[in-house]
C-alpha positions as CSV (number, residue, x, y, z in Angstrom):
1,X,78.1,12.3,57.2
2,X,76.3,12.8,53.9
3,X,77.8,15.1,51.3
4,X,75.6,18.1,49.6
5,X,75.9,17.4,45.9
6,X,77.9,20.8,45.3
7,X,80.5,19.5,48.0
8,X,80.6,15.9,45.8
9,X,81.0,17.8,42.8
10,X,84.2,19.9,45.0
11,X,85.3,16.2,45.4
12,X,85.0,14.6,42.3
13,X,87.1,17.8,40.7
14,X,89.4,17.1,43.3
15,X,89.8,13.8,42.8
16,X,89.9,14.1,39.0
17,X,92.7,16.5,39.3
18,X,94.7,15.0,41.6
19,X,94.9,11.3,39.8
20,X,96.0,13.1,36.8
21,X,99.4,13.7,38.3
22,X,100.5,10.3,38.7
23,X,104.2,8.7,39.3
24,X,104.2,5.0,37.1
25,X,106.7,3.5,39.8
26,X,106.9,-0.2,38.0
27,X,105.1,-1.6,35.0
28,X,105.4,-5.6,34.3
29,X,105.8,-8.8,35.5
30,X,104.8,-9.3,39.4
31,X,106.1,-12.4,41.4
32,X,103.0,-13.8,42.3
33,X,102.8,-16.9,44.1
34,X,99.4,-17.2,42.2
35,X,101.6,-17.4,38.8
36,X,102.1,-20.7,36.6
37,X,103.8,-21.5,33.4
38,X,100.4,-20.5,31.7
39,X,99.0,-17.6,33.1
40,X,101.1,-14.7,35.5
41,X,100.6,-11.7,36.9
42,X,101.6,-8.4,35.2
43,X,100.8,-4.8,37.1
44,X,100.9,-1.0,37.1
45,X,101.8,0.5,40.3
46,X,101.2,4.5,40.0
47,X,102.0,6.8,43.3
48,X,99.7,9.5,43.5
49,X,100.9,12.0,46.2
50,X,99.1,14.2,48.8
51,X,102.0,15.7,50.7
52,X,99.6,17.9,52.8
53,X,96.7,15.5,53.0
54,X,94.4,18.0,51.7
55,X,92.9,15.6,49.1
56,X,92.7,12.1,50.6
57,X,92.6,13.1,54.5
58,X,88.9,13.7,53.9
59,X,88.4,10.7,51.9
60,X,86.5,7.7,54.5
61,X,87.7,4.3,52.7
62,X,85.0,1.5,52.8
63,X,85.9,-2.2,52.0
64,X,84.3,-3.2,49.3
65,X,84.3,-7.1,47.4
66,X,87.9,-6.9,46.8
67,X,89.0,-5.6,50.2
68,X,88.8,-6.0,53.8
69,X,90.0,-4.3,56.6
70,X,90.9,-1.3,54.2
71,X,92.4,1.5,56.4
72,X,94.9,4.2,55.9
73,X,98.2,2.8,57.7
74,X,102.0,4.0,58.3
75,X,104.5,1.0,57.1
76,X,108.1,0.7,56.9
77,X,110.5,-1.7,55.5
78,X,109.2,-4.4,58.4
79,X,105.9,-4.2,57.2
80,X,104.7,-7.5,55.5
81,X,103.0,-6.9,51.8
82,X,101.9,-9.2,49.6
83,X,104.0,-10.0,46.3
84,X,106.8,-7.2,45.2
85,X,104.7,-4.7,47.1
86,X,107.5,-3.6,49.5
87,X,109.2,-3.1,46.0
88,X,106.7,-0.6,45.0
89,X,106.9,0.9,48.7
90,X,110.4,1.2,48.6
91,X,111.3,2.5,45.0
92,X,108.3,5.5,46.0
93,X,110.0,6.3,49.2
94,X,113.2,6.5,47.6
95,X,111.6,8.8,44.3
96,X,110.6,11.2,47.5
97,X,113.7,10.9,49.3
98,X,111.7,9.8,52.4
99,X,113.6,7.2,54.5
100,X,113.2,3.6,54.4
């Protein structure tokens, strides 16, 4: 489905709005199997919520060259993540008193 361009420029506003509200969960050092002595991994993760779904329920996600198989998804604490992701999961959940 092809957007007009006033419904892109709804969107973007949107969007813009909506990623200016953002919850830094964890800022540093990742344990990354990819880490050595040299060079490591250091990370921002930022939650960004949409309790109704009104922003990112209309959003259609596309892999792109960094991603495959991207897809909105439910996880819980089973889920397998790569790195301290289920960190990030958990500390979010827990900042929204959701269940984990």
């Amino acid at each position: 489905m092809e957007l007009s361009r006033s419904e892109l420029d709804k969107m973007n506003d949107k969007l813009k709005l909506f990623f200016t509200h953002g919850q830094t969960i964890f800022k540093g050092y990742v344990n990354d199997p990819r880490n050595t002595d040299n060079a490591w991994i250091e990370t921002v993760a930022v939650n960004f919520h949409d309790d109704q779904g009104a922003i990112l329920n209309s959003l259609s996600l596309e892999a792109g060259d960094d991603a495959r198989n991207v897809r909105w998804m439910d996880i819980d604490r089973e889920a397998k993540l790569y790195a301290n992701h289920s960190d990030f999961i958990e500390t979010t959940v827990k900042n929204k008193f959701g269940h984990w």
